[in-house]
C-alpha positions in Angstrom: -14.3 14.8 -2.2 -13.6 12.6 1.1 -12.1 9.5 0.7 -12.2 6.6 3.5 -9.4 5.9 6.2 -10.8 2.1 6.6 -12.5 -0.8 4.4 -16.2 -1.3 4.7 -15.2 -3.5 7.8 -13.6 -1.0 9.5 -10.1 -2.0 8.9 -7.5 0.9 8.8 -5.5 1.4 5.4 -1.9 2.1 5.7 -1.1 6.0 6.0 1.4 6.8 3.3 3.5 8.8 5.6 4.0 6.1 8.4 5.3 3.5 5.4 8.7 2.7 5.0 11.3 0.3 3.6 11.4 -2.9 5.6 7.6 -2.7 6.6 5.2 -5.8 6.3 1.9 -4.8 4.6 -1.0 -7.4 3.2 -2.6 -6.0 0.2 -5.8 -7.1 -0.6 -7.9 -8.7 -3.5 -8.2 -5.5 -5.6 -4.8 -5.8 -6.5 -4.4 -7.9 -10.0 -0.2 -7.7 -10.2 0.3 -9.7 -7.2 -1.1 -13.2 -6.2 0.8 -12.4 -2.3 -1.2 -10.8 0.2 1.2 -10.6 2.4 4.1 -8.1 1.0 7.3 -6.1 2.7 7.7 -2.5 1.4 11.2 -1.4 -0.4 12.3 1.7 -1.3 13.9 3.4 -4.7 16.9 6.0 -4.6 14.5 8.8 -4.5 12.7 7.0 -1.6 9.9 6.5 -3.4 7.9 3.1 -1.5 6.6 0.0 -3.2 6.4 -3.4 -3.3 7.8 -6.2 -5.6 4.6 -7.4 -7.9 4.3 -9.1 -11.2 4.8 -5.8 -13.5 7.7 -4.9 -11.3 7.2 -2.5 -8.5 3.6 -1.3 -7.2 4.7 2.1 -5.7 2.3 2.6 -3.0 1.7 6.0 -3.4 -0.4 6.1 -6.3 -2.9 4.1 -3.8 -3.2 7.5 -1.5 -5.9 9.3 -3.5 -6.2 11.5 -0.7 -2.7 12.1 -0.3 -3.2 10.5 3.0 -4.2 6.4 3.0 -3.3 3.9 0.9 -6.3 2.3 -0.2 -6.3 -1.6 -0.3 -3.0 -1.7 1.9 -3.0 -3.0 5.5 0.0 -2.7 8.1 1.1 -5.4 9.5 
């Protein structure tokens, strides 16, 4: 199965293994536990990454179907 690197507009996702704690990310419209777009990634003890949302924390990781790009996430 491939999975896409970019949006339909050709905008990259984040790669999972370029995130880290302190990073600035906008998240887009696909996302129903946050009403912020615009988010800055933290990280757990085990240094696990995510960001604050509604539910609690939206580890980004679960996003990466491929293992690779973090679908809906955008670097900032």
């Amino acid at each position: 199965m491939s999975y896409p690197e970019t949006d339909k507009n050709g905008r990259a996702y984040l790669k999972l293994k370029e995130a880290k704690a302190g990073m600035k990310v906008e998240v887009d419209d696909g996302f129903t536990c946050t009403f912020a777009t615009k988010n800055v990634l933290e990280a757990d003890q085990d240094g696990d990454i995510f960001f604050l949302c509604s539910e609690g924390e939206h580890f980004i990781r679960g996003q990466a179907d491929d293992g690779k790009h973090c679908t809906g996430i955008y670097p900032l």
